[in-house]
MARZA-367850 format. One record per residue (C-alpha): residue number from 1; residue in one letter; x, y, z. Coordinates in steps of 0.001 Angstrom, whole numbers, plus 500000, padded with zeros to 6 digits. Layout:
N
REC,NUM,A,X,Y,Z
...
END
This chain:
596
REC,1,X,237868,221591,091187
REC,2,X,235232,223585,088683
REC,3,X,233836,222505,085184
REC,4,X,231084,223604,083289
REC,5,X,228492,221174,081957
REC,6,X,225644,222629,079284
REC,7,X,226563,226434,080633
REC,8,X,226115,225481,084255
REC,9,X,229522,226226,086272
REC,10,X,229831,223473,089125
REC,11,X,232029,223289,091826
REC,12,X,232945,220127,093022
REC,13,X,234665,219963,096569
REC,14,X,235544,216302,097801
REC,15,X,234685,216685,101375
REC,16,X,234883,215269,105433
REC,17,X,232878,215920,107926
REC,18,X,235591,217917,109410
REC,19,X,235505,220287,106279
REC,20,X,231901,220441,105680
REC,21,X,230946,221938,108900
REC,22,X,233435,224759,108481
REC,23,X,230722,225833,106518
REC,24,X,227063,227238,107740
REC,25,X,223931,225266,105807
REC,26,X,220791,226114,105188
REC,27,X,217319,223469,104314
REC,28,X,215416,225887,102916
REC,29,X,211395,225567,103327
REC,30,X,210712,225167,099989
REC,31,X,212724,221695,100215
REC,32,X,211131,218328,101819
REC,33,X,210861,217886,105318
REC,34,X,213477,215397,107155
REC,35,X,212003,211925,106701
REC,36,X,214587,208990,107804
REC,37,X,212950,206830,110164
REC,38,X,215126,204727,112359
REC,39,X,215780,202219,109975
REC,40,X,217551,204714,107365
REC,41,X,219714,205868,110084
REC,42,X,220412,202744,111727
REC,43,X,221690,201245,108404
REC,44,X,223656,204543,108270
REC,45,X,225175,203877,111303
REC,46,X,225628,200251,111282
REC,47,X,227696,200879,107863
REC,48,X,229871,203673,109118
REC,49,X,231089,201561,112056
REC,50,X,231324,198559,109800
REC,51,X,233773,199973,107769
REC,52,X,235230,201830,110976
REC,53,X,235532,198037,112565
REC,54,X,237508,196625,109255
REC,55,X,239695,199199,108870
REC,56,X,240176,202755,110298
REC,57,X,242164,204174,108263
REC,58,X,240037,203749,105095
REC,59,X,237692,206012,103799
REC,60,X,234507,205823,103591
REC,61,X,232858,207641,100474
REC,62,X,228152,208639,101272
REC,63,X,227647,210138,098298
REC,64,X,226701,213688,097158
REC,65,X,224953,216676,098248
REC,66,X,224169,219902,096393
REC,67,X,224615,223159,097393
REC,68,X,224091,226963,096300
REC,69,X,225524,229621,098464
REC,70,X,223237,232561,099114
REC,71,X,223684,236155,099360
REC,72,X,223803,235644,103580
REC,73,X,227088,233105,102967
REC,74,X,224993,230471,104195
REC,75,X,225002,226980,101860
REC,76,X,221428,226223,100851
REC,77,X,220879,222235,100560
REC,78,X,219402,221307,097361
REC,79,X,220099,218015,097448
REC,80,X,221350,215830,100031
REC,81,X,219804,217344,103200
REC,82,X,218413,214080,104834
REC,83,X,222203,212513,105244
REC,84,X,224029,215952,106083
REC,85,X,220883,216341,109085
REC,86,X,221720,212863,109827
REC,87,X,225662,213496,110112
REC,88,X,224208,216853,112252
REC,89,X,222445,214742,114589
REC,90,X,225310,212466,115033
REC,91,X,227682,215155,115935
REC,92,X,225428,216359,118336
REC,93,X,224690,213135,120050
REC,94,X,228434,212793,120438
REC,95,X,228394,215874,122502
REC,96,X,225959,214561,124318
REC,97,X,227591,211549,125299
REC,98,X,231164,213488,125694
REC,99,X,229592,215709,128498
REC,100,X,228065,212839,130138
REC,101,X,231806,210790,129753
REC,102,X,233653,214231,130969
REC,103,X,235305,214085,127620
REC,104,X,236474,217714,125956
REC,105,X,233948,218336,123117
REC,106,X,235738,221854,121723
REC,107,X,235634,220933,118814
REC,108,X,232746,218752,118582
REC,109,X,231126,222595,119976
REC,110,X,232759,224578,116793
REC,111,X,230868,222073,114798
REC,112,X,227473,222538,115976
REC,113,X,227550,226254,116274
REC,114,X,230460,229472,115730
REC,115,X,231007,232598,114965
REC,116,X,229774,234191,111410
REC,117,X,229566,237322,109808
REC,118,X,225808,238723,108942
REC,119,X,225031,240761,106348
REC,120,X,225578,244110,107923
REC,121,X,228974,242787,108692
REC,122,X,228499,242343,112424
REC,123,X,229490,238994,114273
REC,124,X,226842,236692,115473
REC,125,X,226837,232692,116517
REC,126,X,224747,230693,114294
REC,127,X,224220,226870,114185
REC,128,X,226302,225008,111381
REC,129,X,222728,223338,109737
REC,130,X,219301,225860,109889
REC,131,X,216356,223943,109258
REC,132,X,213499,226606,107595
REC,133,X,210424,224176,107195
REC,134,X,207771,224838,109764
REC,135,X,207829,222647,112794
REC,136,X,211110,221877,112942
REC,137,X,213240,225263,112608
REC,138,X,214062,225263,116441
REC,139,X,213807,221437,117195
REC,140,X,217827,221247,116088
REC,141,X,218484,224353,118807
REC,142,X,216986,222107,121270
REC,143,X,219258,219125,120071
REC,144,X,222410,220813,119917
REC,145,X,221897,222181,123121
REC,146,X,221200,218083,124404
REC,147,X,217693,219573,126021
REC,148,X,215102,217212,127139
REC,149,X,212558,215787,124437
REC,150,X,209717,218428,123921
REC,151,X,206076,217151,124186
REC,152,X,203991,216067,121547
REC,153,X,206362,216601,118608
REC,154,X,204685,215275,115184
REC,155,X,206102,215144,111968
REC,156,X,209709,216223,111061
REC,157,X,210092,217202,114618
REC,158,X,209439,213565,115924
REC,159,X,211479,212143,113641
REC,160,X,214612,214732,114507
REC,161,X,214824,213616,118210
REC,162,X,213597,209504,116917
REC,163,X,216979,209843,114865
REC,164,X,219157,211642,117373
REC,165,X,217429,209274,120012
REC,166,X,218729,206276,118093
REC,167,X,222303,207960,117776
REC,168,X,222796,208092,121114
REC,169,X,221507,204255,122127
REC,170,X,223740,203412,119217
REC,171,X,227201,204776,120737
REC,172,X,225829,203782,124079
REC,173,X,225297,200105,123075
REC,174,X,228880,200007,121345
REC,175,X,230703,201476,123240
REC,176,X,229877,201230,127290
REC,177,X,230187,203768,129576
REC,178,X,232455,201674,132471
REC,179,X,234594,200701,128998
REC,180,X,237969,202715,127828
REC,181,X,236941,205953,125994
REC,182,X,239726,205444,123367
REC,183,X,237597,203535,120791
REC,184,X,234873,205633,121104
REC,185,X,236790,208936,120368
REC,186,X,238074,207024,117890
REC,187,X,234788,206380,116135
REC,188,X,234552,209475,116490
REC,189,X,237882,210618,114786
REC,190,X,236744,208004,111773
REC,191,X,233658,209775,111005
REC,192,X,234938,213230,111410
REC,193,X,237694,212271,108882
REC,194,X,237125,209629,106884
REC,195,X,233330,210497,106324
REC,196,X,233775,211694,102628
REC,197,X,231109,212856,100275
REC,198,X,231299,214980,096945
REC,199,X,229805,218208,097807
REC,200,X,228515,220042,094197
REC,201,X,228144,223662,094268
REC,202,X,226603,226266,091788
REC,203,X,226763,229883,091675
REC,204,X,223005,230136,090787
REC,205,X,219958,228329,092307
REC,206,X,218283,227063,089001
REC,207,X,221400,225836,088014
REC,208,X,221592,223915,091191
REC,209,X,217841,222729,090858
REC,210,X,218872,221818,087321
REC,211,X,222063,219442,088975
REC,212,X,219430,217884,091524
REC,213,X,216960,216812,088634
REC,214,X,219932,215097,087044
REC,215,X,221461,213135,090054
REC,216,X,217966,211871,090521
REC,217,X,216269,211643,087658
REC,218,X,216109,208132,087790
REC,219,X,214285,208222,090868
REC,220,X,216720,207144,092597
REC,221,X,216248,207914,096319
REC,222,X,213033,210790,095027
REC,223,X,210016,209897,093644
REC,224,X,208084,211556,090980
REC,225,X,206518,213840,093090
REC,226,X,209526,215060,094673
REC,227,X,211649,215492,091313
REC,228,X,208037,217152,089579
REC,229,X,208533,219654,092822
REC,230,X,211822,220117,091279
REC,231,X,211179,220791,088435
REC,232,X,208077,223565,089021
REC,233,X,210852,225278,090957
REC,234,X,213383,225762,088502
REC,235,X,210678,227852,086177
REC,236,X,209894,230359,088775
REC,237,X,212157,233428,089921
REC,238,X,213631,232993,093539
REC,239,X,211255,235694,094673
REC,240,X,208342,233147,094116
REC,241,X,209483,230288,095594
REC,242,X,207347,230993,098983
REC,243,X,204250,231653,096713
REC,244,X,204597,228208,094357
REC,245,X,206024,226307,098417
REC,246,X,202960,227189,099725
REC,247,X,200574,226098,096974
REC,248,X,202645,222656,096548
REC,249,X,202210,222221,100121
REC,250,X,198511,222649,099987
REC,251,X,198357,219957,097015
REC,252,X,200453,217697,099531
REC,253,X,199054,218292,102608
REC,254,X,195272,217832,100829
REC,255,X,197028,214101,099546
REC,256,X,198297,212834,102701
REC,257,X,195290,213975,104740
REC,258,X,193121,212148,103087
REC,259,X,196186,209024,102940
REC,260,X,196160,209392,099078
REC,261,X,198841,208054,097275
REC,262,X,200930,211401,095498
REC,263,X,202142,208395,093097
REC,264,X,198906,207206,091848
REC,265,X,197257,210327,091734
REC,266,X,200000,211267,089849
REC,267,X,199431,208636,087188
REC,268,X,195613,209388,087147
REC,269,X,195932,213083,086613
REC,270,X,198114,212586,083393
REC,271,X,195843,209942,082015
REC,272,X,192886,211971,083123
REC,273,X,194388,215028,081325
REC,274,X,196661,214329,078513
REC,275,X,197727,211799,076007
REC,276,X,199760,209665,077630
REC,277,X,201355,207551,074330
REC,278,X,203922,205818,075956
REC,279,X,207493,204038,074095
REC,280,X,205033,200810,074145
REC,281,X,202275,203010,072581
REC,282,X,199666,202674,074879
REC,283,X,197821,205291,076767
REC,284,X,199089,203998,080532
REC,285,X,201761,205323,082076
REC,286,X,203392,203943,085632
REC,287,X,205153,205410,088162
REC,288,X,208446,205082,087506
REC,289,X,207626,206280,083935
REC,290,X,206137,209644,085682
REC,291,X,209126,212063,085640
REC,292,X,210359,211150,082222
REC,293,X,207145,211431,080595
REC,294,X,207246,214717,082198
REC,295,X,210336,216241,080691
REC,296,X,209545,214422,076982
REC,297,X,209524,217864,075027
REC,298,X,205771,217446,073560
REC,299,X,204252,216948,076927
REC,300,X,206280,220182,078581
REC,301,X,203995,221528,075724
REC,302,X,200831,219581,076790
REC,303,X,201338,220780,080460
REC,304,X,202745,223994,079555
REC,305,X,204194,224234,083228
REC,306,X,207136,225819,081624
REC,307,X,205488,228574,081099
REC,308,X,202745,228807,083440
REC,309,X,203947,226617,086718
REC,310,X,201661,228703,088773
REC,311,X,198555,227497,086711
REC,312,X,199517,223834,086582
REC,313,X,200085,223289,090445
REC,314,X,196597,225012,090529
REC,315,X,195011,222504,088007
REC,316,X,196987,219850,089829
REC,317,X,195177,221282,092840
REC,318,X,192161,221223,091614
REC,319,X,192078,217912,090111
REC,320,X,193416,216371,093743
REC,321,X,190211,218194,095288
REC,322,X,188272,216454,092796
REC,323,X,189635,213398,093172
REC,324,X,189749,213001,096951
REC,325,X,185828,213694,096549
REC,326,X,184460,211587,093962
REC,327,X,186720,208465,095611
REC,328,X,184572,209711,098673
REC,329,X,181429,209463,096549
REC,330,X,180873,213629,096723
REC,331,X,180755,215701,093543
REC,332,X,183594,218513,093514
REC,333,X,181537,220927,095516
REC,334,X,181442,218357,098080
REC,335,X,178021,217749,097852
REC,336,X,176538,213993,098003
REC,337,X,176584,212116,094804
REC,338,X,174385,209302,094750
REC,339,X,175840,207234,091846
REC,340,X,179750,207648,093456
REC,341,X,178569,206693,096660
REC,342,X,177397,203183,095191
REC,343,X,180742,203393,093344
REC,344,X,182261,203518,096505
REC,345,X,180441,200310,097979
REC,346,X,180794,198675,094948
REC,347,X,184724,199053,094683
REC,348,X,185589,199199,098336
REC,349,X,188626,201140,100187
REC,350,X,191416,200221,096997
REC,351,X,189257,200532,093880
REC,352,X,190043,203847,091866
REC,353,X,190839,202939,088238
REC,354,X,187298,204920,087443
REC,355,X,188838,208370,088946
REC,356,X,190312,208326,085591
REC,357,X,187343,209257,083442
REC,358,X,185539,211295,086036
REC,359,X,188268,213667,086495
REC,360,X,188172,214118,082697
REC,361,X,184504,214793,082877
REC,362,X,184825,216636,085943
REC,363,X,183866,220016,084530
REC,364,X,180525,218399,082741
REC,365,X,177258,220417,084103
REC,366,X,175847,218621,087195
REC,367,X,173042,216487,085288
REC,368,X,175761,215385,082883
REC,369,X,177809,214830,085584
REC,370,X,175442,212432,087171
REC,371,X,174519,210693,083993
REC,372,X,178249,209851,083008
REC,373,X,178912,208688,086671
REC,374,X,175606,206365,086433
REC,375,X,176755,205088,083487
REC,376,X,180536,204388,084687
REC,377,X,178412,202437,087613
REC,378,X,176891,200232,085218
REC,379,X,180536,199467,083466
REC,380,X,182475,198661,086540
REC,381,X,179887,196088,087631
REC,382,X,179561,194467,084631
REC,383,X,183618,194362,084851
REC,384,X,183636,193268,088710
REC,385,X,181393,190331,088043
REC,386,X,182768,189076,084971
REC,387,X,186125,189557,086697
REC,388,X,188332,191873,084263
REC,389,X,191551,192059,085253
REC,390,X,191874,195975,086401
REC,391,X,194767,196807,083666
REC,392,X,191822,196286,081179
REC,393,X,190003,198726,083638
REC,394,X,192908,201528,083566
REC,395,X,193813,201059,079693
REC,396,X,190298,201564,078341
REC,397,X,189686,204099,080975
REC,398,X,192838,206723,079793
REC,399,X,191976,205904,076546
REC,400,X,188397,206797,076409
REC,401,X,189350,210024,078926
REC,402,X,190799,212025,075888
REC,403,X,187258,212118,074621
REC,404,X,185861,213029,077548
REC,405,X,187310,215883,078340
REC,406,X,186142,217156,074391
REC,407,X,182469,216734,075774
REC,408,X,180337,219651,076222
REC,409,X,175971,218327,075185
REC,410,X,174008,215505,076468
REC,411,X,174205,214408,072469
REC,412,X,178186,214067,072480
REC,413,X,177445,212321,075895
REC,414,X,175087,209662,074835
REC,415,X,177271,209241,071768
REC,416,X,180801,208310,073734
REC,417,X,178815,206207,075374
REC,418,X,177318,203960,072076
REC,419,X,180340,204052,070845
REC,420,X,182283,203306,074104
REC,421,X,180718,201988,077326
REC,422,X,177787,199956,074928
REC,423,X,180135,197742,073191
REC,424,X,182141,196921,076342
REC,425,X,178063,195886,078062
REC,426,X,176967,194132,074761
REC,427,X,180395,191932,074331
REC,428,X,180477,190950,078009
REC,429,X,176158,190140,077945
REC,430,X,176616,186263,077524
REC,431,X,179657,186251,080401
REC,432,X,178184,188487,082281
REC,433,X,174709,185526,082892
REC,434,X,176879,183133,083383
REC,435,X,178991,184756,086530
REC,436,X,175918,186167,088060
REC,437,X,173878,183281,088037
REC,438,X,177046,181135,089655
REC,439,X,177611,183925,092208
REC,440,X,178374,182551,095552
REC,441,X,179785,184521,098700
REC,442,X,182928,182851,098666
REC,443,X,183684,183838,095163
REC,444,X,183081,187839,096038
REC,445,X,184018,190236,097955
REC,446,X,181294,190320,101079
REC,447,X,181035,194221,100539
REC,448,X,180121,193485,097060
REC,449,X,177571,190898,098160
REC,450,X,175924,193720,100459
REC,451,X,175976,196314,097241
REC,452,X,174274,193898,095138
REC,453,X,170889,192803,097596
REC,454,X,171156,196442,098273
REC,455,X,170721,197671,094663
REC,456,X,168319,194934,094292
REC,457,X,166295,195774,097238
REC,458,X,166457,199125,096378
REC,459,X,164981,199163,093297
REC,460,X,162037,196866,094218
REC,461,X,161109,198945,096471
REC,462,X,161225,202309,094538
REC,463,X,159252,200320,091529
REC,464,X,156625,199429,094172
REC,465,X,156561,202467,095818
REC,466,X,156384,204112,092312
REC,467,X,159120,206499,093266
REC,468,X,162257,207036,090990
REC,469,X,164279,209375,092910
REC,470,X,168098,208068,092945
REC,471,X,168898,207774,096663
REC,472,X,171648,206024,098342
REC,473,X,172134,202781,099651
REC,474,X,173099,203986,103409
REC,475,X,169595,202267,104628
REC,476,X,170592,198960,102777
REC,477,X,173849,198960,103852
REC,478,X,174207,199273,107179
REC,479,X,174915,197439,110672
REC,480,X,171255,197583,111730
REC,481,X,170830,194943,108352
REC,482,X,172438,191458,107655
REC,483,X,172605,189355,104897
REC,484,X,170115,186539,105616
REC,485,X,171077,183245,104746
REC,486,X,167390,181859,103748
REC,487,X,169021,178259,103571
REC,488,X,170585,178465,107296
REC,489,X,174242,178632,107192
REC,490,X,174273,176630,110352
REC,491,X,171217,173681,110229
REC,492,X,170671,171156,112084
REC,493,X,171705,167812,111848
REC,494,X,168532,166600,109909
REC,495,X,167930,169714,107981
REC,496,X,171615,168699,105971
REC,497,X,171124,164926,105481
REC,498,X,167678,166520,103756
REC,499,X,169187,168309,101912
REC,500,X,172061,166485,101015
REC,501,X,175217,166369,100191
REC,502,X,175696,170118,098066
REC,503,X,174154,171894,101338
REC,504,X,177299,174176,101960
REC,505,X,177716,175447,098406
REC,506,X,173642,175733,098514
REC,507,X,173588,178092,101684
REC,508,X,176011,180645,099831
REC,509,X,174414,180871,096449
REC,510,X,173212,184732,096229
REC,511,X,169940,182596,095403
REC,512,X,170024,181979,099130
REC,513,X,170689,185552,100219
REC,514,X,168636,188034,101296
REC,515,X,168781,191788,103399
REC,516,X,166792,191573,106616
REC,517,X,166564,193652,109741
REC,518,X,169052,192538,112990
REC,519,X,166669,192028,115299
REC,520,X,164311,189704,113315
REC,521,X,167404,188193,111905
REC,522,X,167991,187044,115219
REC,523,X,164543,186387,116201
REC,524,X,164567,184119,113139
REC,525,X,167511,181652,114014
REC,526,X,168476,178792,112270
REC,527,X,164342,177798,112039
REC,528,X,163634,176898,108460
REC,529,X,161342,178138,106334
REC,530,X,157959,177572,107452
REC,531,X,158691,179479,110444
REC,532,X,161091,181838,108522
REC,533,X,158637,183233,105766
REC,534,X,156766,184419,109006
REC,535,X,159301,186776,110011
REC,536,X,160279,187554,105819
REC,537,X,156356,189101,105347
REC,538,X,157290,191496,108260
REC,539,X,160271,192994,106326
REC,540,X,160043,196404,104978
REC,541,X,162195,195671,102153
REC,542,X,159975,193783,099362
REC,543,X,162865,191838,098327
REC,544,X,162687,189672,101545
REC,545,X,158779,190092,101967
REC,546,X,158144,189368,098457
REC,547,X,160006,186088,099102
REC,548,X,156992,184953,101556
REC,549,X,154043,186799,099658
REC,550,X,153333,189524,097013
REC,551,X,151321,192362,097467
REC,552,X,148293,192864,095564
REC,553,X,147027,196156,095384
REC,554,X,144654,197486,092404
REC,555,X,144618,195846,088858
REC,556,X,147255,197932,086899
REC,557,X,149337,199057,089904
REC,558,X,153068,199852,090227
REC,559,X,152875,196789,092612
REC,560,X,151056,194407,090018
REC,561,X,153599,195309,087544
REC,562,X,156740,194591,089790
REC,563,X,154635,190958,090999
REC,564,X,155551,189762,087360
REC,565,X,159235,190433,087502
REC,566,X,158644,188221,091169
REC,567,X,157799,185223,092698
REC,568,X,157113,183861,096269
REC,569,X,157821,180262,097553
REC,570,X,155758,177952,099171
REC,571,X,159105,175530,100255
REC,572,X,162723,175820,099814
REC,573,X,165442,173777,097831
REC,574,X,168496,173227,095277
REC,575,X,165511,174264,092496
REC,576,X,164037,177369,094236
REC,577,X,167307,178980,095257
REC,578,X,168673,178262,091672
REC,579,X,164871,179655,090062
REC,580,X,165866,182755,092621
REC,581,X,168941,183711,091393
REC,582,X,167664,183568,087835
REC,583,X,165122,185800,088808
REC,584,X,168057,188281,090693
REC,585,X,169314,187962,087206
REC,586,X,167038,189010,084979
REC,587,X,166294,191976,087775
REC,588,X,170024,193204,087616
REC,589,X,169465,193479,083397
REC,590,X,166545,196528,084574
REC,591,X,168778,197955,087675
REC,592,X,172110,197912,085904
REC,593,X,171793,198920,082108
REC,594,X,173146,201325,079996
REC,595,X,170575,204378,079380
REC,596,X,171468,206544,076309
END
């Protein structure tokens, strides 16, 4: 049966398995690797012989594939390559347990592999399904043949013999080896009949990339990524498929080694780069939005991948490269970039809503680059601490990005940030006192904890060393340093009747909290603080030593000046933790501030 839909002539042949491997396929490289797991075809197989149990003689309809057939006769697999692998591998683990059963497996053989012609007309033997990608193109050879698992397969190749594997402890399981072979060949007979799918064929291979992108174009059974593949491939000539394959596979390959999400970067890279203006009017798109934002006629003309599909996978490239980095707190050469690192410790392993404005100021000169990232520092604290939900976070973020990628001076710099990141500081001033100075450990992340007595400690002792340099935290943060609870967080009996009562919620307050060393952390104990401001005026880092005594050196000194923003304690209560985080307070307002 043939029609023609918008020009393209289709072929529709309603199929069995029988009929479909009269035929020789192809996966072609450019196509995505096999990637059922044992539960897809387990579920495969529990349904086929589900329906095979009911009733025998009724068919059993899996769907679709798409085909185009090449100049070499050979059907190339568009679409529908993981279940006609699958059906491969179950036809050859049928063969495998036919030999073992003495049971004649002719045909079962004319299946897997027979005679074809090749292009200069001479007969050779070819397997029924070629797999091109790399890795796997002889692993099938090996499986139709029922050879021995290879060692250390990874990838596509593992999960070829997992799922042929599984076939074979599936028909074991059912069907026993000391039982009557009948119902087995039967099984057998089902899926070699009744096994029907729709197989879709096109004369030309855009036209059959074109029939793909509309079976799934719901993402149904492809994501985004896999349908934007699509799509790249149906504006290049065949000859550059291998050029634009290998450059996708870089982009991929650069995602998944670094166990990035294709999705989210995905969604980051469009807000990052273009306006987004969704049907609800709002600059965030999400991922099942992805593909159909995609094809929306103005943004074929924002991306322009139409025209140039070579350029975008490169910009996609490069904006993966940069993203990868900065989440690993490195500029985009790689190099160490002192205000993404703390962005990093700040935001911990999931946080990467801010990847959003520095890819769109990714190609800012290096000291604009580090002022923008300082300043995007600032911002997510201020939103971490007051607690903003992290839609807030994205929605501001690809709205403001439009205007950073426009940015080319220090002057339009400092002015996106007035008119942007300021406001956001200003309005959240009064909130922002009122979560810090209530901060307790249980109502934070601990890694957050550690970044704040690290900035803190930090910057006292840069101001008293009268050195400005921006370094990173690594010597803060760091398993030769604990957070020291100055209030033990395990007294004695006697120290919590004195206290009273509010002891435990005491002992957490980041009033409480300090950074010292390990090993005079432990030589310190649970003794209070008599004992403890003893070990505290050892400390290298002021904000611990400061807590037992402050430095005087000279009149007008870098030291003097920092004593003022400080205090030391002579005991240690509900008042003096409270008067302590106060004065952590009023230090974050110098540490974290917005500097235009």
């Amino acid at each position: 049966m043939s029609n023609s839909t918008n020009n393209i002539q289709i072929q529709f042949n309603y199929l069995d398995v029988e009929n479909c491997f009269k035929n020789f396929y192809v996966v072609p490289d450019y196509q995505r690797e096999y990637v059922w797991t044992e539960v897809q075809i387990n579920q495969l197989l529990d349904d086929i012989y589900e329906e095979f149990d009911f009733n025998p003689n009724k068919e059993y309809f899996i769907g679709s594939t798409v085909v185009f057939k090449n100049n070499d006769g050979f059907y190339e697999l568009i679409d529908g390559q993981q279940r006609t692998t699958s059906i491969f591998l179950i036809i050859c683990a049928f063969k495998k347990i036919y030999r073992e059963r003495e049971i004649d497996t002719d045909t079962i053989e004319r299946m897997i592999k027979d005679k074809t012609v090749n292009a200069l007309g001479d007969s050779v033997d070819c397997y029924k399904l070629e797999l091109q990608y790399k890795d796997s193109s002889n692993i099938l050879s090996k499986i139709a043949n029922n050879l021995e698992r290879p060692e250390n397969l990874t990838g596509s190749a593992e999960r070829l013999y997992n799922a042929y594997e599984n076939v074979i402890s599936f028909l074991k399981n059912r069907f026993k080896e000391d039982e009557d072979p009948v119902k087995l060949k039967k099984f057998f007979v089902y899926i070699f009949r009744k096994l029907k799918f729709i197989q879709i064929e096109t004369p030309e291979i855009n036209d059959a990339l074109k029939i793909f992108e509309t079976i799934n174009e719901r993402g149904v059974g492809l994501n985004p990524m896999d349908l934007l593949k699509n799509l790249l491939f149906r504006q290049v000539n065949r000859n550059d498929f291998n050029s634009l394959k290998d450059k996708w596979k870089t982009l991929i390959k650069l995602l998944e080694k670094n166990n990035e999400k294709p999705l989210r970067f995905l969604r980051y890279f469009i807000m990052s780069n273009y306006k987004v203006n969704n049907q609800r009017g709002e600059e965030i798109i999400r991922e099942e939005e992805i593909y159909k934002w995609f094809i929306r006629p103005e943004n074929v003309a924002q991306c322009n991948y139409e025209k140039e599909p070579f350029e975008f996978v490169e910009l996609l490239l490069e904006n993966a490269t940069c993203y990868i980095n900065f989440f690993k707190g490195l500029n985009k050469d790689g190099s160490k970039n002192v205000y993404l690192d703390n962005i990093s410790k700040l935001g911990g392993g999931a946080f990467k809503q801010h990847l959003i404005l520095l890819l769109a100021g990714r190609n800012l000169p290096q000291d604009l680059f580090n002022h923008f990232a300082k300043q995007i520092e600032t911002l997510v604290f201020y939103y971490f601490i007051t607690k903003e939900p992290t839609k807030e976070f994205e929605r501001n973020f690809s709205k403001w990005a439009k205007s950073v990628l426009r940015i080319k001076s220090r002057e339009e710099l400092n002015n996106f940030v007035k008119e942007n990141i300021q406001p956001v500081i200003t309005s959240k001033e009064n909130e922002y006192k009122l979560y810090f100075t209530e901060t307790r450990q249980n109502n934070l992340q601990q890694y957050r904890i550690r970044y704040i007595l690290a900035k803190i400690a930090q910057y006292l002792d840069q101001e008293r060393l009268g050195s400005y340099i921006p370094q990173v935290l690594d010597n803060y943060i760091t398993k030769g340093v604990e957070i020291e609870h100055i209030l033990p967080f395990n007294p004695t009996e006697s120290l919590r009747n004195e206290i009273g009562e509010e002891y435990d919620d005491l002992k957490i307050r980041l009033g409480n909290l300090t950074l010292l060393e390990k090993t005079m952390n432990i030589v310190v104990g649970n003794d209070f603080f008599s004992k403890k401001v003893i070990e505290y005026s050892k400390s290298p880092f002021y904000i611990s030593k400061s807590i037992a005594g402050l430095d005087t050196i000279g009149i007008n000194s870098s030291v003097t000046r920092l004593n003022l923003k400080l205090r030391s304690y002579e005991y240690w209560n509900k008042e003096t933790i409270i008067d302590r985080q106060n004065l952590l307070y009023e230090l974050s307002k110098d540490i974290w501030k917005i500097e235009i």
